[in-house]
C-alpha positions, 0 to 999 in steps of 0.5 A: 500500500505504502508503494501505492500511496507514494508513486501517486502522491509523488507524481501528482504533484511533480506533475503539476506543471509540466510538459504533459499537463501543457499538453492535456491543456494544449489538447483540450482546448485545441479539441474540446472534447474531455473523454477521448484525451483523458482515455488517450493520456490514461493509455499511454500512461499506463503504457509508459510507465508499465514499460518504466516500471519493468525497467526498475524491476529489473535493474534491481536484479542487477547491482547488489542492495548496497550498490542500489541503495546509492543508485536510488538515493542519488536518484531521487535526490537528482529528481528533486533538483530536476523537479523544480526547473520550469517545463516547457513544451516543444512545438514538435509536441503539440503538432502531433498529426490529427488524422488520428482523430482525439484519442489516437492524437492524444495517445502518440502525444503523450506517450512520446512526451513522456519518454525521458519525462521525470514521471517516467524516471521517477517510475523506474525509481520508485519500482527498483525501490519498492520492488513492487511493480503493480502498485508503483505502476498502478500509483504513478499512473493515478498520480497523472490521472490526479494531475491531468483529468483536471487540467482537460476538464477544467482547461485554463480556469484552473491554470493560472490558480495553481501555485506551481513553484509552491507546489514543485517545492513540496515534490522537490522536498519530498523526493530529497527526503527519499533520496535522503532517506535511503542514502542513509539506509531507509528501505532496507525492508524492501530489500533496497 
């Protein structure tokens, strides 16, 4: 459950702000039509994070817990850092061929967005760490789900409300008091 907990309130709220929220607001308001965008970024979620999520799983079974334990906490001390530089949108992302209609549009979109994204490295972390793929998979995507529904539904009546540095700031902290805590030996239950 704690895996679950977690990976949804981490990435809810690193998020907030970024490309892919950009985008689910670029989308909504370029298609305005809600159920086909919230399916298509639900999709390519589940899809790129279900593929981060095997990646962390299995770089656990390559370095010793030692070694992992350093891995993991660098990592999430680094996301930290990366989480508060402001994101921006490439135009390459939001020209994304329409002949796909909305949800086709919407899933390519996403998926390639989020490749390289820090949700997506944060994925892959919090899978080595936890050594639960299901629920970290499970809360990740939830944690866009939470960031993302509102922005198509709600579009730019929302946008300008949201404090993103104060909010960028309590995922910063968050992920340095991970990397902090297993630097200094947190996890080793899980095996990390």
């Amino acid at each position: 459950m704690e895996a679950l907990l977690v990976s949804t309130g981490i990435v809810a709220l690193a998020e907030i702000g970024d490309k892919t929220q950009l985008l689910a607001f670029i989308l909504a308001a370029r298609f305005r039509k809600p159920w086909p965008i919230i399916l298509g970024i639900f999709v390519a979620t589940v899809a790129n994070h279900a593929g981060a999520g095997a990646l962390g799983a299995w770089i656990t079974s390559l370095f010793a817990p030692e070694t992992m334990r350093w891995i993991l906490g660098v990592s999430f001390i680094a996301m930290a850092v990366w989480t508060l530089i402001p994101d921006k949108i490439d135009d390459e992302e939001t020209t994304t061929r329409t002949h796909y209609g909305v949800f086709g549009t919407t899933l390519v979109a996403f998926f390639l967005a989020e490749m390289g994204d820090k949700t997506q490295i944060a994925t892959v972390a919090l899978a080595a760490q936890y050594q639960a793929f299901a629920s970290v998979v499970a809360g990740t995507t939830l944690g866009m789900m939470i960031a993302n529904v509102p922005a198509v539904l709600l579009g730019d009546r929302i946008a300008d409300r949201i404090p993103v540095r104060v909010v960028h700031g309590i995922a910063a902290a968050i992920f340095a008091v991970l990397g902090v805590a297993t630097l200094l030996g947190a996890g080793k239950s899980l095996g990390v």
